[in-house]
N, C-alpha and C positions, 0 to 999 in steps of 0.2 A: 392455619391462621385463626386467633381468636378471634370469636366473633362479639360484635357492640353490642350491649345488653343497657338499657336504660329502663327498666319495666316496674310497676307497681298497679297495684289495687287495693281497695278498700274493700274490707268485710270483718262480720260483726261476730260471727263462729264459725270456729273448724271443728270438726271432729276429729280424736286423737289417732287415727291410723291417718287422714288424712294430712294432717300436719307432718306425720314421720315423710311424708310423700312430698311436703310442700319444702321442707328443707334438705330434702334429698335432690332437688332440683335446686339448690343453690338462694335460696330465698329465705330474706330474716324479715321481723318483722317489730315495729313500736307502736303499741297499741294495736288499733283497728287497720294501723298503713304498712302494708306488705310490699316490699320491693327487690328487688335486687341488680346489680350492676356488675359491668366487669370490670372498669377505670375509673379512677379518678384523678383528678391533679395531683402533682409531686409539689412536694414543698419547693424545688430547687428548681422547678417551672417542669413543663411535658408532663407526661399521663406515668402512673403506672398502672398495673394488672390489679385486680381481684383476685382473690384468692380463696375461697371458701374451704374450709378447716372443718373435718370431723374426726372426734376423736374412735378408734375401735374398745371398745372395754374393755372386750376380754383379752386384748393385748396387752394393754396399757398397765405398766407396773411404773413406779415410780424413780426416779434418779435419784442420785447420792444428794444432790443441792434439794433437787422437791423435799427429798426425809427431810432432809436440814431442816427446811422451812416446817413441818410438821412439830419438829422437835422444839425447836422456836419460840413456837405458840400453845404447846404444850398446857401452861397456865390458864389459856381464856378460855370460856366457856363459848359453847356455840348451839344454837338452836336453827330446826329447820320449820316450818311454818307455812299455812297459805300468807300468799305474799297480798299486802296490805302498806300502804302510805302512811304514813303519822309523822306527827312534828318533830319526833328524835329523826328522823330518816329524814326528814326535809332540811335539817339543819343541818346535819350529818354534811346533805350533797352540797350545802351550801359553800362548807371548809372544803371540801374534795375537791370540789371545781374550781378553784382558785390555782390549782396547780397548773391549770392548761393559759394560754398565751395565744391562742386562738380556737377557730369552733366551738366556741365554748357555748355547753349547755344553757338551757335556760333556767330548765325545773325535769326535777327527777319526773314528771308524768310525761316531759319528750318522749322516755322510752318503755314507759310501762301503760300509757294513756290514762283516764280519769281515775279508772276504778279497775285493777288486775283482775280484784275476786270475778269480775264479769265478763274475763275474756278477754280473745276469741279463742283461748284454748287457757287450758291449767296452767297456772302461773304459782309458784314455789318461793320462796327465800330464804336466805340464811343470813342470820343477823349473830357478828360475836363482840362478845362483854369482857370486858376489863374490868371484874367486879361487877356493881351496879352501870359502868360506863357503855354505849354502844360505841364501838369503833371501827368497823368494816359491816357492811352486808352485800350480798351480792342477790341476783334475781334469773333465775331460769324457768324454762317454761318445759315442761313435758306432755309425751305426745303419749304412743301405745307403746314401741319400743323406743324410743330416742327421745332426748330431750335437748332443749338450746339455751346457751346462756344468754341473757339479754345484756345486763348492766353490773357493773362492780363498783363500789365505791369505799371508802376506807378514812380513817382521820389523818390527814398528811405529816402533822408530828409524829405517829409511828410508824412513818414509812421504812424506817430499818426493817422491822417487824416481816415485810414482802405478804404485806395482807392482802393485796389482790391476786397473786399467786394460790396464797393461805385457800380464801374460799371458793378460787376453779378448784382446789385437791379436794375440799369437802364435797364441792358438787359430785366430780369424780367418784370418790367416793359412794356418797349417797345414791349417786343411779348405777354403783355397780353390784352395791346392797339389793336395793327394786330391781333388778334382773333386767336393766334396760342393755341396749345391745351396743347404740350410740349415743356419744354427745358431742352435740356443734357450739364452738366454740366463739364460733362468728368467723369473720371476714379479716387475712391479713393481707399480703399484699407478694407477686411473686419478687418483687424488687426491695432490698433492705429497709426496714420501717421501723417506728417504734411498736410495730403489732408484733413483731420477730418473736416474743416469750413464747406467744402459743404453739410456734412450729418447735418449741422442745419438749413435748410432750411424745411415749413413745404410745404405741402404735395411733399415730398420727395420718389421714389419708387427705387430699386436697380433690378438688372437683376441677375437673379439664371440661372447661365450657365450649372446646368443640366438637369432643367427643359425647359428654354428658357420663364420663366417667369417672367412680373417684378410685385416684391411683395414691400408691403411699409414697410417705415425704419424703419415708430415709427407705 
């Protein structure tokens, strides 16, 4: 039987082995509020499950649709950076969020809190250009070995483009360049969801919260 998990705390730093430890027990965090859960409401009423997602690296090769998407975007340029707030990125989430119909954000520091460069652990981002244009960035945080995505956000007139896919593959990527071992991808759901993209990635493993074990998807 799954067990209820409703839990969070606040704090101000981790040190990066202990974060690989903090989201190995199933824990994400925005800004300084760390929490984690095992249900929540279902759109169509009742609970469903949590689901926490991490991906294995050195498994993880890419699918025919992923390349796709790689091939794609081929054109944009992309950068990686400590992750930093500014008014292109606030504007950015402004158009982004206009996509959602409910829970909707309020400000991109929901998930990144006032200031990333200060913590509670290394915070990263990737931001890509359309020329001079910003059009997607996304925000992960890394630990010693593993790192987590926080947020993705994208310009919704190129959502053909599949730019939130685009920069989990760059993250991907880039911590499989850093020689990290995992990345968590966040939290989907064991019952059909609009979170389903992440569980197509391969070597994919989920956390069984009454075991505290993580077992793979496929």
């Amino acid at each position: 039987m799954t067990p209820v998990l409703n839990d969070a705390f606040i704090c101000d730093s981790v040190p990066p082995e202990v974060m690989d430890q903090v989201w190995a027990a199933g824990w994400r965090h925005f800004g300084r509020y760390f929490f984690r859960y095992s249900t929540q409401p279902a759109p169509e009423g009742g609970l469903q499950t949590i689901t926490p997602l991490r991906i294995d690296l050195a498994a993880c090769t890419f699918t025919k649709s992923q390349r796709r998407v790689l091939n794609k975007n081929t054109g944009l340029r992309s950068e990686i950076a400590p992750a930093a707030i500014d008014s292109d990125l606030r504007a950015l989430f402004q158009r982004h969020k206009q996509r959602f119909t409910h829970n909707i954000p309020d400000t991109l520091e929901t998930f990144l809190g006032p200031d990333p460069s200060h913590g509670p652990c290394e915070c990263r981002m990737i931001r890509v250009f359309d020329g001079p244009r910003l059009i997607a960035a996304s925000f992960f945080d890394v630990g010693q070995q593993a790192a987590s995505s926080i947020y993705g956000l994208f310009e919704p007139e190129c959502s053909k483009r599949s730019l939130g896919i685009y920069t989990l593959l760059l993250e991907i990527q880039h911590c499989q360049t850093s020689g990290l071992r995992w990345l968590y991808p966040g939290y989907a759901t064991r019952e059909p969801s609009v979170y389903d993209y992440k569980k197509q990635f391969r070597g994919m493993e989920y956390l069984e919260w009454s075991s505290g074990e993580w077992v793979p998807l496929m």
